[in-house]
C-alpha positions in Angstrom: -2.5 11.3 -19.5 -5.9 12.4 -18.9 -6.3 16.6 -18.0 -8.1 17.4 -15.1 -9.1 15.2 -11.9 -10.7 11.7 -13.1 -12.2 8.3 -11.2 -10.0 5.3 -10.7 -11.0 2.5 -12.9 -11.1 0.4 -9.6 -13.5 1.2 -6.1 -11.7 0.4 -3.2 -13.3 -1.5 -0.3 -14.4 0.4 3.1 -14.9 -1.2 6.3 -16.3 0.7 9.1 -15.8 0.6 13.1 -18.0 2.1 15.5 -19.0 1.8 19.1 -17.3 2.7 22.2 -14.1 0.6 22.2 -13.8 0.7 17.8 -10.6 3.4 18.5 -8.6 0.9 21.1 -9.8 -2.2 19.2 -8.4 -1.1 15.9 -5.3 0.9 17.9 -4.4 -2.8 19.4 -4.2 -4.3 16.0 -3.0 -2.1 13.0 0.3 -1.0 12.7 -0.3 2.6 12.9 -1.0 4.9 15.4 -4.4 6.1 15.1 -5.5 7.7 18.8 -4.6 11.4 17.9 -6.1 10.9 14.6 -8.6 13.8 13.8 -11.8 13.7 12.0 -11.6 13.8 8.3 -7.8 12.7 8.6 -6.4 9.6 6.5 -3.1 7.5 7.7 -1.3 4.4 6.2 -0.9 1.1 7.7 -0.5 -2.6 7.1 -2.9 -5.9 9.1 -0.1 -7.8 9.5 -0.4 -11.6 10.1 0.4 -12.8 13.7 4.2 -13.5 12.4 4.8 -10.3 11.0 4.2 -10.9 7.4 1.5 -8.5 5.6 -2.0 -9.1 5.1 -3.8 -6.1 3.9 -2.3 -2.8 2.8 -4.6 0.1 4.2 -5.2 3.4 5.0 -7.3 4.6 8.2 -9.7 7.4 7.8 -12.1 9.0 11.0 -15.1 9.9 10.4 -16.5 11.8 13.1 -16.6 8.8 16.5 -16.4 6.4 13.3 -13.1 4.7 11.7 -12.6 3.7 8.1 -9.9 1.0 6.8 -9.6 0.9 2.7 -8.4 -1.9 1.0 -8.4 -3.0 -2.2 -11.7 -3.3 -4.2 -12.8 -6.6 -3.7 -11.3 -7.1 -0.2 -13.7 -5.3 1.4 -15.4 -8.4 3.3 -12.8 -10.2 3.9 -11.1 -7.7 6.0 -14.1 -7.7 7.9 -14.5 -11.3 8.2 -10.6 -11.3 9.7 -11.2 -8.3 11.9 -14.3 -10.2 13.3 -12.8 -12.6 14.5 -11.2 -10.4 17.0 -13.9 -8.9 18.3 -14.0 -10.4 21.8 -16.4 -9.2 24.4 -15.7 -5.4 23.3 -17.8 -2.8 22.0 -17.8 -3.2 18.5 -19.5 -2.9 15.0 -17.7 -3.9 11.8 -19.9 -2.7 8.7 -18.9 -2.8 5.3 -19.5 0.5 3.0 -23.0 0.6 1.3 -23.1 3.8 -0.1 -19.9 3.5 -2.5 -16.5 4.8 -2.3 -14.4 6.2 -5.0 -10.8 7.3 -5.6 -10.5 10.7 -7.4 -6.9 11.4 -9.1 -6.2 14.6 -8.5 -7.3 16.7 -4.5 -11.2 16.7 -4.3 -13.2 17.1 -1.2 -12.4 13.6 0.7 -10.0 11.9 2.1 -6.1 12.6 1.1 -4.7 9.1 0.1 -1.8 10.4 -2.2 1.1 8.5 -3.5 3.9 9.7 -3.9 4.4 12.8 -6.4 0.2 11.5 -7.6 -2.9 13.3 -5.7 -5.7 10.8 -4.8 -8.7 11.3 -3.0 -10.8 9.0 -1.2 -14.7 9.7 -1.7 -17.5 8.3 0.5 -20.8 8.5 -0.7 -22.1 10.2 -4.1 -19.8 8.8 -7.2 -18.2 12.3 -8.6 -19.5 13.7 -11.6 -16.1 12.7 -13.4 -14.8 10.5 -16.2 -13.0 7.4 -15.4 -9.8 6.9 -16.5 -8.4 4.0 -18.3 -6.5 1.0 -16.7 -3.7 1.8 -18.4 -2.6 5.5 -16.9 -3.9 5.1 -13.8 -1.3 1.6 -13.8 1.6 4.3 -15.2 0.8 6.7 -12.1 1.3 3.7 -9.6 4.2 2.5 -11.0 5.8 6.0 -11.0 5.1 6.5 -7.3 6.5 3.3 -6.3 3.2 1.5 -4.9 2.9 -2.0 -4.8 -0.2 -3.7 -5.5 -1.8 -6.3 -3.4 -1.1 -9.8 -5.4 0.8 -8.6 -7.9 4.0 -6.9 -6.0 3.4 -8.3 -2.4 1.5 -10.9 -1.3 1.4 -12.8 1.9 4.3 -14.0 1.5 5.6 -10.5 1.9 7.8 -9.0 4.8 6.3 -5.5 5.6 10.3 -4.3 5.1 10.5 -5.2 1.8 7.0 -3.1 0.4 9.0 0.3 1.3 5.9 1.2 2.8 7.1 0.6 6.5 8.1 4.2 7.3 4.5 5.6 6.2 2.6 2.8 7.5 3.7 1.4 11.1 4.6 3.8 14.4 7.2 1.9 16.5 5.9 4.1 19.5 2.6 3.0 19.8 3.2 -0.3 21.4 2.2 -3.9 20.5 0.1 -4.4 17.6 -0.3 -7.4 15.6 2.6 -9.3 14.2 5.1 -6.2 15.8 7.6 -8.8 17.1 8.9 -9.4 13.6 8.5 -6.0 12.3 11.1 -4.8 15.5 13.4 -6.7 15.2 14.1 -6.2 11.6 14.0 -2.4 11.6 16.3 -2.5 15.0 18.6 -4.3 12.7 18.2 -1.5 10.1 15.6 -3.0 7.6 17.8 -5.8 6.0 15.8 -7.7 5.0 16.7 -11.0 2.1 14.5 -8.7 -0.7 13.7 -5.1 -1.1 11.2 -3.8 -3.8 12.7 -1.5 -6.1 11.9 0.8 -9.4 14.1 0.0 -12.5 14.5 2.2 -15.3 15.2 1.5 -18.6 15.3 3.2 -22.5 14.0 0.0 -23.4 10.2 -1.1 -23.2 9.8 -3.5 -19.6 7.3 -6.1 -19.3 5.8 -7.8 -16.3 7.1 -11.5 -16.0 10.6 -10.5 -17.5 13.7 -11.5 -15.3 16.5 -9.4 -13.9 19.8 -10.6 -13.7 23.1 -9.1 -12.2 26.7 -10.5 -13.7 24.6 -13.2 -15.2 22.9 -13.9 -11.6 19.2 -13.8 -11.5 17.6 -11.5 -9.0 14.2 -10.7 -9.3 11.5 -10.7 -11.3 9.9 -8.1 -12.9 6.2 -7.4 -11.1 4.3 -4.2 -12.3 5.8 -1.9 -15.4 5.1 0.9 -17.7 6.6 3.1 -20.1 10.4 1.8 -19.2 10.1 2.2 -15.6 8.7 -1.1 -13.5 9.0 -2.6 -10.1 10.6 -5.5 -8.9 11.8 -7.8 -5.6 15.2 -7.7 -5.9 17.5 -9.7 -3.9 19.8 -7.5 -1.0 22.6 -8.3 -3.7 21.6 -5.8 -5.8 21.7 -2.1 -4.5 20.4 1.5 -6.1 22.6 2.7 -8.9 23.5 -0.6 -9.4 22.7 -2.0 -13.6 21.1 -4.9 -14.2 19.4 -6.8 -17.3 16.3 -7.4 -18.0 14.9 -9.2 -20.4 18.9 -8.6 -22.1 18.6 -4.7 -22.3 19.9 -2.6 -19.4 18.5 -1.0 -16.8 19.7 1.0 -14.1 18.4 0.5 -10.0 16.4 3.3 -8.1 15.1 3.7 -4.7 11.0 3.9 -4.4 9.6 7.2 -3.7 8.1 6.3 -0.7 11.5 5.9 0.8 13.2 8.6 -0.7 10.3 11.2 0.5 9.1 9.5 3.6 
């Protein structure tokens, strides 16, 4: 792994919302609670679909009377696009990022985006006089802390229960927000949900693509992986601790650290 804080391989996309009604706008369609949020904080959330299925994966940043959703790099105008379309007789402007932004690994003067047990920080503005880091570790680091990536691990397809991302990212205090119908009702019925992504560890090298089986039962399929640890859906069947196969050699369940440390 690379010594010392380094870039992301990958900029993420920023999309900003100003104007007088931006902080009840964004409050009456994100998952998270975002009205006690204080300049130069950062906050996790999801843009689900109307039925409760995810769209986006975010975090929420304030900048001064100004709010900030990140998304993935490349994603950047579409979340505008579908924010847009919201933005009904209410004092509003969506803008997309034109200066750059740029995730440092390591704490840095931004915004605190951290994974689990891996320091990030969000930077607006001036790319950091700092080496980028390869694909490779900076895939390792993810995979450790349990994050899913957009279109690789969930999709739209995706129930926000099943990313282990829902205690970080939604506040079942706040009210309504968009697609909240589905998202309470599961978590009032304790998160069981038909899939759950999970970490599996193994002595043996793991490969994306490779399936997992239980008692000769198949039960997910391997998503994201790296140096014997990878993530995968795995059906409700399958629990932590439990061992499963993949690819024929044996690996043992765990829980993500974003439940564990939520």
């Amino acid at each position: 792994m690379s010594e010392g804080n380094w870039l992301a391989p990958a900029q993420p996309g920023v999309v900003w919302f100003s104007g007088g009604d931006a902080l009840r706008f964004l409050n009456d369609i994100i998952s998270q609670e975002i009205g006690d949020l204080s300049p130069g904080d950062s906050r996790r959330s999801f843009l689900l679909e109307p039925q409760g299925k995810l769209r986006f994966l975010l975090w929420v940043i304030r900048d001064g009377d100004r709010y900030g959703l990140i998304t993935e790099d490349g994603r950047g105008g579409e979340l505008a696009s579908a924010l847009g379309r919201y933005r009904i007789r209410v004092d509003v402007e969506i803008t997309e990022e034109e200066g750059g932004a740029w995730i440092v690994v390591g704490e840095w003067d931004g915004y605190d985006v951290s994974w689990p047990g891996v320091a990030r920080t969000l930077v607006i503005g001036g790319r950091p006089d700092l080496p980028e880091g390869l694909e490779e570790e900076y895939e390792q680091l993810r995979v450790s802390a349990g994050e899913p990536k957009w279109g690789v691990d969930v999709d739209e397809s995706t129930i926000p229960h099943e990313s282990g991302l829902v205690p970080a990212s939604v506040d079942f205090t706040k009210g309504c927000f968009l697609g909240q119908e589905l998202v309470a009702r599961i978590d009032s019925r304790g998160g069981n949900t038909p899939r759950h992504l999970l970490h599996l560890r193994s002595g043996h090298a793991i490969s994306p693509g490779e399936v997992v089986t239980a008692d000769g039962e198949e039960v997910g399929v391997v998503s994201s992986a790296g140096d014997g640890l990878a993530l995968a859906m795995l059906k409700r069947s399958v629990s932590v601790g439990d061992s499963v196969e993949v690819a024929g050699e044996h690996a043992v369940v765990e829980d993500l650290p974003s439940k564990t440390q939520a």
